[in-house]
N, C-alpha and C positions, 0 to 999 in steps of 0.2 A: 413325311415320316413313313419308312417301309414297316407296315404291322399285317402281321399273320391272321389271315382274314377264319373267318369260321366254315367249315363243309360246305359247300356251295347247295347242294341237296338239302341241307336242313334248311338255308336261307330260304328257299324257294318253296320247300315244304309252309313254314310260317306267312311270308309273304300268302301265298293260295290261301292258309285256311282266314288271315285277314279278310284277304278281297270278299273270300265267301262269305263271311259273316257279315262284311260291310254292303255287299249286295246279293244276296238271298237267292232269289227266283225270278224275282224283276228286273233286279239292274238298277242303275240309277237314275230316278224317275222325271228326277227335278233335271236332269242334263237333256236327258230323251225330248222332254217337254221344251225345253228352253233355249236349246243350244244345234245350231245347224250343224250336222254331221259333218259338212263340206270341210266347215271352218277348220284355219289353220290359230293355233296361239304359241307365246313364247313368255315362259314364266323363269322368274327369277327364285333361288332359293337363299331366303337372307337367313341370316344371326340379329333376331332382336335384340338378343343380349349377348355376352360375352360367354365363350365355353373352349369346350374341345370336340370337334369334330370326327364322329363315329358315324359309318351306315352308309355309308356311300354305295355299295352292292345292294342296299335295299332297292334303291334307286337303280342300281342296273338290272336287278332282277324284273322290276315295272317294266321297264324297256323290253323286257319281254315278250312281255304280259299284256301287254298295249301298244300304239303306234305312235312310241315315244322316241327321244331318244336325248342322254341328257351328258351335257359337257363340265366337267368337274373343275373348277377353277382351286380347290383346296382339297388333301388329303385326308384318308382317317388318322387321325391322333397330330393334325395342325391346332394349333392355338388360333380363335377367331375371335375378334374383336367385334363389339355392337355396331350394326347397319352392315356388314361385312356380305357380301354375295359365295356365296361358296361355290354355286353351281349355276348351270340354266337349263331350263327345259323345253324342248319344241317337240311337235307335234300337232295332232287334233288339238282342236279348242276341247272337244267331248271327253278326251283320254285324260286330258291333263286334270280337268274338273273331276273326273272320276278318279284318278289314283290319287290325288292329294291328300287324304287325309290318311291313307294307310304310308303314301311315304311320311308326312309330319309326324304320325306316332310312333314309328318306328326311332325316325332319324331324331326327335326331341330326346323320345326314353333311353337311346343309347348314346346318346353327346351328353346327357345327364350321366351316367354313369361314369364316362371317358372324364368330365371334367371334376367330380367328387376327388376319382382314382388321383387324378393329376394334383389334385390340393394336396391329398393325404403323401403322394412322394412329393412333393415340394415340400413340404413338411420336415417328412423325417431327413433330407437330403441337405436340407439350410441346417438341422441340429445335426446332424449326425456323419453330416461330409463324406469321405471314399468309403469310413464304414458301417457306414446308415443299414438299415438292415431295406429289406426288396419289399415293397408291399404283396400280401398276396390276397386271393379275391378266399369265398366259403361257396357249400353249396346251398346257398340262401336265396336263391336266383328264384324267376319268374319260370314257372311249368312250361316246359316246353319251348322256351327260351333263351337256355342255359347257354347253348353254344354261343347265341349272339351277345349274351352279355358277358360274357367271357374276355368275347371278344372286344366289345369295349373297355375291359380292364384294362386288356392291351393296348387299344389306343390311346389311355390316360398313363401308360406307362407302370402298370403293373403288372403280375405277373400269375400265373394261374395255377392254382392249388389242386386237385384232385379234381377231375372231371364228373366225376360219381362214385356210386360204390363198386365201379367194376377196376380202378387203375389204381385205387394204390390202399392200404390197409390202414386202417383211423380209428386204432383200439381207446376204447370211451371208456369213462367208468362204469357204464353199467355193464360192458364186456369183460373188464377188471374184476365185478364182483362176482360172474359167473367162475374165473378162476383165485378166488378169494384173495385176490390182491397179488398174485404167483408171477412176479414180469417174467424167470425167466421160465416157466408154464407156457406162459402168452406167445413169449417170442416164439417158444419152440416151436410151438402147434401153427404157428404163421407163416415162418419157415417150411418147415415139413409139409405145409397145404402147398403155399404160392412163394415156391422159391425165385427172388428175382424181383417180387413183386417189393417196394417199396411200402416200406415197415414206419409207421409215425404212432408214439403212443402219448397220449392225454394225463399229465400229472397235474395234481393239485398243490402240489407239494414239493420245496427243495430236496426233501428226500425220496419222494416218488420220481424224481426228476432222473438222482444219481443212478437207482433202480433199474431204471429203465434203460439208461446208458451203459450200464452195465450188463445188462442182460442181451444186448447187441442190436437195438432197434436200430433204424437212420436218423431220426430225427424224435425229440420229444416238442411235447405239445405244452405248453405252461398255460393253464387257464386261469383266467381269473385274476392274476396276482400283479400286484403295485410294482413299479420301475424300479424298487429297490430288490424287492424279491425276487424280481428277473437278472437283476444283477448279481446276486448271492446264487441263483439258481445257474447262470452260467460259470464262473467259477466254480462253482463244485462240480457241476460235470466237465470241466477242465478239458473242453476239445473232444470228448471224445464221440459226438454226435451233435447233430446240429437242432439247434433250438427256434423255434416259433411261438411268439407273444399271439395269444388271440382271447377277446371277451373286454368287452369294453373299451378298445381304444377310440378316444375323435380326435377332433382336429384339434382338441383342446390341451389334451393329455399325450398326441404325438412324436411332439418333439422329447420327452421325458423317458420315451419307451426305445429312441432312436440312438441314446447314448446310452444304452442298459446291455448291450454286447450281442442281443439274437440275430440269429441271420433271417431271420421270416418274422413281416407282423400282418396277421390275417384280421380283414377289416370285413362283416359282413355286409354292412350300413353301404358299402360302395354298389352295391346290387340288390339290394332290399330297400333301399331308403336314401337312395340319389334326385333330389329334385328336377324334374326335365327343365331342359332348356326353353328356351323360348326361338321356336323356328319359324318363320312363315314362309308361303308361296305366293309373289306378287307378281301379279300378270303385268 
């Protein structure tokens, strides 16, 4: 699967301040102590359980970073079956024992996320067929780690909502109440600042919905509201801006949200609250 990896510069940034924190000023003491410099080893990297494969550049970044170097047998956003090899790694015996845990936690925490994403579009995709609406990710992410989970959204087959508050405008209600509820107020003043920049505003309401489609936003936001109201909410704005379900959907209530007409349903639980996988490294 061809997936849009993340800045190569940020990857490399997180990998270093890992390693740093995972060895200090010493290094790794228990390798130094234990393990002949000389040695050569070859580790395998499995799938104890089943997922979706993200992180594969963490692993090329290591290579780096160390006198690694590691052969990929599966790509970011393949489907991997338990006991599965994805990769292998040669080099020092010393490098390999020392980068392991910063590759495992990277590459568990983002096949976790890749494979949540990939439930939540099998989901809407089995209820909702050619017009299932797109999963998209929130900015719910890990500090400082936003790009790379991002990026695994992508490898699970979703798709990515606003990078931060610099790329696209995500009028809330509590920006609402500063222009006392005024959508076409709001739109104006967003326009007239960041023309171009992509306009999405936050309704609670099927009448806040129409409001706001009217006033000439791109996209409204429906929070909070049951798969009927989502339904009543797109009919009344009748096409003329595109809708996104977000606030509460799971894997439970997915399918119900996928035949309700939106073309976006923002899931934040796929980057805040993805179980990791189970990876390990066997020599």
């Amino acid at each position: 699967m061809n997936v849009w990896p993340p800045p190569w510069h940020l990857v490399e940034e997180a990998v270093d301040t890992a390693l740093a924190e995972d060895l200090g000023t010493a290094g790794d003491v228990t390798t130094a102590a234990l393990v002949d410099a000389a040695a050569s080893g070859l580790a395998a990297i499995r799938f104890r359980t089943g997922g979706v494969l993200a992180g594969t550049w963490i692993g090329d970044v290591l290579c780096d970073r160390f006198d690694l170097m590691i052969a990929w047998d599966h790509g970011d956003g393949d489907d991997v079956g338990a006991g599965t090899v994805v990769g292998e790694v040669e080099g020092t015996l010393a490098d390999i024992l020392t980068a392991e845990r910063t590759l495992l936690n990277f590459m568990c925490h983002l096949s976790g996320i890749a494979t949540l994403t990939r439930r939540f579009v099998d989901v809407l995709v089995e209820a909702g067929g050619t017009a299932a609406p797109l999963l998209r990710d929130t900015r719910k992410t890990t500090p400082g780690l936003r790009a790379l989970e991002k990026a695994a959204v992508r490898c699970g087959g979703g798709v990515n909502h606003r990078m931060g508050l610099y790329d696209a405008i995500l009028v809330k209600d509590n920006h609402l109440a500063a222009f006392d509820g005024d959508m076409a107020a709001v739109v104006a003043a967003a326009r007239t600042s960041y023309p171009g920049v992509p306009l999405e505003i936050e309704a609670d309401t099927p009448a806040q919905a129409v409001a706001a489609a009217a006033a000439g936003c791109d996209l409204v936001l429906v929070d909070n509201m049951t798969p009927a109201q989502v339904r009543e909410t797109v009919a009344a704005v009748g096409g003329r801006c595109r809708i996104e379900v977000s606030g509460g959907v799971t894997l439970d209530t997915a399918a119900d949200y996928a035949t309700a007409g939106a073309d976006f349903v923002a899931v934040g639980a796929i980057t805040h609250s993805a179980p990791a996988v189970d990876i390990g490294l066997d020599l």
